[in-house]
N, C-alpha and C positions, 0 to 999 in steps of 0.2 A: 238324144238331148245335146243342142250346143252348149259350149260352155264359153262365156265372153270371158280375158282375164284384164283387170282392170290397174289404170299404173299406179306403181306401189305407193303408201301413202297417205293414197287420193280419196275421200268419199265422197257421193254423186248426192245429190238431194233428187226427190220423186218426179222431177221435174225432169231434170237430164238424165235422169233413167228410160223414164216416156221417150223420149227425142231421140237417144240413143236404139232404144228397140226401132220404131220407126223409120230410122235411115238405114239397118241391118238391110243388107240383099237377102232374097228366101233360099237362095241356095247357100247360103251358113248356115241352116238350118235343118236340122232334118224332121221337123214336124212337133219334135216334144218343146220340151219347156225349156225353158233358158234361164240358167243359174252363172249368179256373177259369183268367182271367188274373188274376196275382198283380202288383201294379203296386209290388212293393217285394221286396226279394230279401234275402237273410240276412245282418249284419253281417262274414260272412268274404266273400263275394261284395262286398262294397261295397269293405273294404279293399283287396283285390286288384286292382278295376277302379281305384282311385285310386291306386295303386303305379304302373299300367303307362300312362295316362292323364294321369296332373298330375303336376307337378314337387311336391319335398317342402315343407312350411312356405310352399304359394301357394296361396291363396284358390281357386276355380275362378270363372275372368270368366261374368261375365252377358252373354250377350245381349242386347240391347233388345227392348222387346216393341212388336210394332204393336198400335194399335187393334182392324184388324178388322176396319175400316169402309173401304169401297173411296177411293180420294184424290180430293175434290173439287174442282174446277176453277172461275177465276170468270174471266170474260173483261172487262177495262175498258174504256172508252169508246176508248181509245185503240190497241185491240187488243191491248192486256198482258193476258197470261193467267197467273192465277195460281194454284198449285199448292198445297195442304194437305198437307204431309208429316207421318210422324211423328214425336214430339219422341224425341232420341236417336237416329235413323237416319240413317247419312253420307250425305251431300248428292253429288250429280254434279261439283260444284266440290271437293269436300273436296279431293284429290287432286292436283290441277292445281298447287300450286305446292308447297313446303316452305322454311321457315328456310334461309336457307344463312348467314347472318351471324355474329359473336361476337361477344354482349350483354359490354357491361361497356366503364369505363375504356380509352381505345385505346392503343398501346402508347408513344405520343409523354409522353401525361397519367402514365402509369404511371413512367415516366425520371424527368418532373421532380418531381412530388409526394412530396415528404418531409416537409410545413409545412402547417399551414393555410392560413402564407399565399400557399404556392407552388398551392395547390389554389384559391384566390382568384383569382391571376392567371394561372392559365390559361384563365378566364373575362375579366377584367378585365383584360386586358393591360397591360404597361407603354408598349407606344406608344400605346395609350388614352388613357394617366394623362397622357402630355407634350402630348397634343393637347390632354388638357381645361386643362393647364396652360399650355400657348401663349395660347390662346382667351380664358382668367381674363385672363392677366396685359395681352392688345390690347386687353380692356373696362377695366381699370384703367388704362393710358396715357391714357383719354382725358381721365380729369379729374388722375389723379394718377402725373404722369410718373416718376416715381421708385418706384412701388409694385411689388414683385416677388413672387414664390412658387414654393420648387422642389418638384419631385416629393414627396421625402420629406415637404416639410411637408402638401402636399394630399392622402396617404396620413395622416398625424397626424388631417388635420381627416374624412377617413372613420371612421375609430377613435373621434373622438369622436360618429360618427351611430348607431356601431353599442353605444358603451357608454350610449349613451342610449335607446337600441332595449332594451336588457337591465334598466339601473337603473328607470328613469324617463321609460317611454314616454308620461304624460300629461301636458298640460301645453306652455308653451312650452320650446325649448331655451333660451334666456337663465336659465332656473330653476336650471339645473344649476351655477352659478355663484353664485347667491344662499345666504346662509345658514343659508335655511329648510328650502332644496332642496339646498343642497351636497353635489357629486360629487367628493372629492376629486381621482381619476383624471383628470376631465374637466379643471378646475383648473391641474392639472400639467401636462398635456398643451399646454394654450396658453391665454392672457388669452380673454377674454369679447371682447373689443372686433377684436381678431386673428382671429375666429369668424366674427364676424358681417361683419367686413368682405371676407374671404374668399366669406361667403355673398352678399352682394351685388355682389360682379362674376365672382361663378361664369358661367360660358359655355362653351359644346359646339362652337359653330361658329363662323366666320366672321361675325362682322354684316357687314362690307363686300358681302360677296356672296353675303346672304342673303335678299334683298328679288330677284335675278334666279331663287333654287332655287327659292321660296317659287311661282312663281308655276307651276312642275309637280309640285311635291312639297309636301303640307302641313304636315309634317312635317318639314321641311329642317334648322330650329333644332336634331334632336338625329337624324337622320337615318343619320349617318354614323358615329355611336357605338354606336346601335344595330344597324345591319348589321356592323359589326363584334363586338358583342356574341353576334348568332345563328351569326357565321360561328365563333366560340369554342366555343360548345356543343356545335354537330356536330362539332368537331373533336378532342373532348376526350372523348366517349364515344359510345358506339354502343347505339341502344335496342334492348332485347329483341322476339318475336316479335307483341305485345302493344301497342298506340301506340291514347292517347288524345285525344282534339280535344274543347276547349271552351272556353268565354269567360270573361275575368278584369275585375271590374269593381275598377280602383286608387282607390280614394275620394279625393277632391279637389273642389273646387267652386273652382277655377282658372279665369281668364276665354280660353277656347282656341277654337274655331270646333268641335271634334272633344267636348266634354265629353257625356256621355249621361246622360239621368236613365232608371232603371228602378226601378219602383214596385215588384217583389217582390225587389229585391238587399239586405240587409242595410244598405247604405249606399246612397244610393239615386242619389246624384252622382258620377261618375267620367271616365275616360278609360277604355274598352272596350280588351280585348287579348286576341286569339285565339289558343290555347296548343295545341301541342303535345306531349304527355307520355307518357313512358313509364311503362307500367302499374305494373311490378313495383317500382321504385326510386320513381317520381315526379318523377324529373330532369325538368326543363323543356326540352326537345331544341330548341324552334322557338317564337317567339315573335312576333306582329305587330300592331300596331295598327290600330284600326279609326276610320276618316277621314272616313267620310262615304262617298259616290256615289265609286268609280274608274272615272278614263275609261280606265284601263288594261283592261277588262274589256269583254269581246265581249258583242255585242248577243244577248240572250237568254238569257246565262250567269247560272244564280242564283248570290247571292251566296255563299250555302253552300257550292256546289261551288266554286267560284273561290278560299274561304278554306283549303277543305281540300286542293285540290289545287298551290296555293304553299307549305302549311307541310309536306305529305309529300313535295316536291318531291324535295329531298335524299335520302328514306328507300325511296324505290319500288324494285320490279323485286329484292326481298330475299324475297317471301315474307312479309310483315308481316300482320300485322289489324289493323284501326281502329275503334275504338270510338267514336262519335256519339250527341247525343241524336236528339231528333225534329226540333230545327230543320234538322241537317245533313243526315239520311238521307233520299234519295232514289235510284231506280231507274237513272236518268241516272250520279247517282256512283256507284253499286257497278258499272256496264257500266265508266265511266273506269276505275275502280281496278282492274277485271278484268283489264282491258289490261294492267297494269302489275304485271303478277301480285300485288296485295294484293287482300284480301279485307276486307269490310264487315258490321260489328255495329253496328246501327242499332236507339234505341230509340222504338216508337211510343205509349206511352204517357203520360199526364201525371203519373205521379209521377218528379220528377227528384230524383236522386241526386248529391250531390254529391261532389268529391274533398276530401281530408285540407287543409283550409286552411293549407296550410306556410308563405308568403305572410303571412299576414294576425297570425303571432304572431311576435314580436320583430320589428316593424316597423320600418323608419327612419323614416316616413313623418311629416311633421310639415307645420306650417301655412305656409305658400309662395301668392305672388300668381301667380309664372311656372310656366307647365306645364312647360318641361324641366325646370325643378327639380323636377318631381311627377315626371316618366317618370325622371329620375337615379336619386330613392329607390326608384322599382317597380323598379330594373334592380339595387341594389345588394340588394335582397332577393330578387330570381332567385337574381343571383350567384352570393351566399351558401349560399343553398339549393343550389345545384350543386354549391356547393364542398363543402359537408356529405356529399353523396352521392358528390362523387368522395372526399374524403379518406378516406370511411369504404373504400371498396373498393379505395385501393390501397394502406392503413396498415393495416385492421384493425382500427381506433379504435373502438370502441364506444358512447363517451362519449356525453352527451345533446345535442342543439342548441344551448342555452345555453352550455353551456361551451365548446360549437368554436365559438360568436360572441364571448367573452369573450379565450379564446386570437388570435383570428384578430384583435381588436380591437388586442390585448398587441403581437402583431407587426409590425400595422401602422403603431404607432406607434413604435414600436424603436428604429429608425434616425434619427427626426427627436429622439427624446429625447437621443441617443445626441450628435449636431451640437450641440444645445441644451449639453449639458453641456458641450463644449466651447471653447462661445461665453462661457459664463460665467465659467468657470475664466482665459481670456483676459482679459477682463473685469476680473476681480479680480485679474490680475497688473499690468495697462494703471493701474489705480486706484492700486496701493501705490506707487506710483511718480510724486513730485508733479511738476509743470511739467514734466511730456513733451508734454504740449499748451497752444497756447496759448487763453489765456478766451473763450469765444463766449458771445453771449447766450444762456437757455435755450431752448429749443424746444418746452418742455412748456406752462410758463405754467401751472400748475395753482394755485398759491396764491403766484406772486411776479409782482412787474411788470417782466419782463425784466431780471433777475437776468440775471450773467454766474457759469461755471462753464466747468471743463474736463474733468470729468467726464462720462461718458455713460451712459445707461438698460444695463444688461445685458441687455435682452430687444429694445428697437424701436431701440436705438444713439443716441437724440437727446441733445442736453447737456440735462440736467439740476442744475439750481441747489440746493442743500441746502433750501431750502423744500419744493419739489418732492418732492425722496427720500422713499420710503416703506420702506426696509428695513436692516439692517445691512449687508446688500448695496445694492448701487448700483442699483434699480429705482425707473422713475418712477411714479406714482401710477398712471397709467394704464394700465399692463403689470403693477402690481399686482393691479387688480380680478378 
């Protein structure tokens, strides 16, 4: 029996069928009957198989197509043998684990987050704020016994890092004070001199007994804010099926033992920090600095896997993926992470790709001799960034990044404006009211030579002598500027 095949398609009416046998030569044939296979069948034949076949308004799924060419095998030095599959076809691992987690805000962050800047400190806690404010106020005792600062105002002096991050991120901060550069907000918020004096006995830890941490942790000086910082973020959301791992270089040229120069990072001096992330939001889940040599780390261990498998520490045994480039991906970590049912997307090429630089716009980050104050600024622009992503997913907020750093600035300084105004108002009642105190010399000394007055500054509380005064209200020159 010949068989004629006929082009795809195509159907012949009785007519070109006739004509067709007819022009056949008889050696096509061997004698029987000749059957056309028809590779396409009549428009009421197609609707019906798709009636009874596909669901209505669904695409029909494609299959993946193999190559065709049998799977090539390479065997390495080391006895890894490796397998060419084809792209699109599930793997013998696919199946081995699934999600079982719920991406998103956990249900603790969802309770409290009503604010930006309740979505702020569920990153940056308030026993945070009193440690850092313990720590300031033991470095100021030493030269100046009477120097104090409560929470609310060291929340004031963040509001002014991050209204500087928004207005006027070039530049020093003493500009924002100046007349050239005036930030009225900033201004208002607290004296220039009040700033900067804050900024130099800012402190994380302990100095007493930082010279005995220092000598296993290099890191000690802000050691403890920051484990507190990463233990905030796993605790406040949950990443999706999706986690990425790669390195953050904070620009700084800070004099620190741990500073790296890297010749192709846009800034090319920093402090190194190995991230974290989840894919779909971009939250910063885990965060760690990179020190130098750890003796913490077994002999033979690459550093790669040692970084990956302390920041997915927390996230393992859920069924996750981790996305690496080439420095992280090796054969070693995808067996660990198999263990641990996550699976590995590792890239081996040299074009790298990088994530959304979230980090690197509205910065706080400004010019600083001391590295914890350079790792303070990387941490309140995680934060931030966190808190952007958690408040959008348990409010709904839409808004742009700008304006949730503007509001979350607004708020954190609230409450100390709020004291401020208090103090004043006191203030100018303490004033209208002569000889309730008696004359002290002044304290200020700005343009008298110890002048006596009973009067006091409404902002730093010193006597101040009417030479001195700079306002209709009772401020001295220097709580003036």
């Amino acid at each position: 029996m010949a068989s004629v095949s006929l082009p795809r398609g195509k159907n012949l009416s009785t007519q070109q069928t006739l004509a067709l046998l007819q022009e056949m030569d008889e050696a096509d044939s061997d004698g029987g009957e000749v059957s056309f296979v028809q590779q396409a069948t009549d428009a009421s034949s197609e609707e019906s198989e798709k009636e009874t076949e596909q669901k209505p308004n669904m695409p029909p799924r494609k299959r993946p197509r193999g190559t065709g060419k049998p799977s090539q095998s390479h065997t390495a030095k080391g006895g890894t043998v490796w397998v060419e599959e084809d792209i699109g076809m599930p793997s013998a691992e696919a199946n081995r684990s699934c999600f079982t987690a719920q991406a998103g805000p956990t249900e603790s962050a969802k309770r409290k987050i009503t604010s930006a800047l309740q979505s702020f400190l569920c990153l940056l806690d308030v026993g945070m704020l009193h440690t850092i404010r313990d720590c300031t106020v033991n470095q100021a005792h030493r030269t100046e016994p009477h120097w104090n600062l409560s929470v609310h105002e060291l929340m004031a002096f963040i509001s002014i890092l991050f209204v500087r991050a928004i207005m006027c991120p070039v530049g020093a901060i003493v500009d924002c004070w100046s007349e050239r550069f005036l930030v009225p907000v900033i201004k208002e918020t607290m004296p220039r001199d009040r700033f900067i004096s804050i900024m130099q006995h800012l402190r994380f830890d302990d100095k007493d007994t930082r010279a005995e941490r220092v000598k296993t942790d290099k890191f000690a000086a802000f050691s403890d804010i920051w484990t507190r910082f990463n233990e905030n973020c796993a605790k406040s959301f949950t990443p999706g099926e999706h986690m990425t791992i790669d390195e953050q270089l904070f620009p700084t040229k800070v004099r620190c033992p741990f500073t790296q120069y890297i010749a192709t990072k846009p800034d090319k001096f920093g402090i190194k920090f190995w991230m974290a992330t989840d894919l779909d939001t971009k939250y910063i889940c885990s965060a760690s600095p990179y020190l130098g040599k750890d003796p913490s780390r077994q002999k033979g261990e690459r550093l790669a896997e040692n970084v990956v498998m302390k920041l997915m520490e927390t996230f393992l045994d859920d069924g996750r993926n981790v996305t690496t480039d080439n420095f992280f991906t090796s054969l070693s970590l995808s067996h660990r992470l198999l263990q641990r049912k996550t699976t590995l997307l590792g890239r081996v090429n040299k074009v790298q790709r990088e994530l959304p630089q979230l980090a690197r716009m509205y910065s706080v980050r400004a010019a600083t001799r001391r590295w914890p104050v350079a790792v303070f600024y990387n941490m309140l622009d995680l934060a931030a960034g966190n808190a952007y992503i958690l408040y959008k997913a348990c409010t709904g907020w839409t808004g742009k990044r700008r304006l949730f750093l503007s509001i979350l600035a607004q708020e954190l300084r609230c409450r100390f404006m709020q004291h401020k105004e208090i103090l004043a108002q006191a203030a100018e009642a303490a004033a209208a009211v002569p000889g309730t105190v008696k004359t002290t010399q002044c304290q200020v000394q700005e343009s008298c030579n110890r002048n006596r007055s009973r009067f006091t500054c409404a902002t730093c509380k010193k006597f101040t002598c009417a030479k001195c005064r700079d306002d209709e209200h009772w401020f001295c020159k220097r709580c003036k500027v």
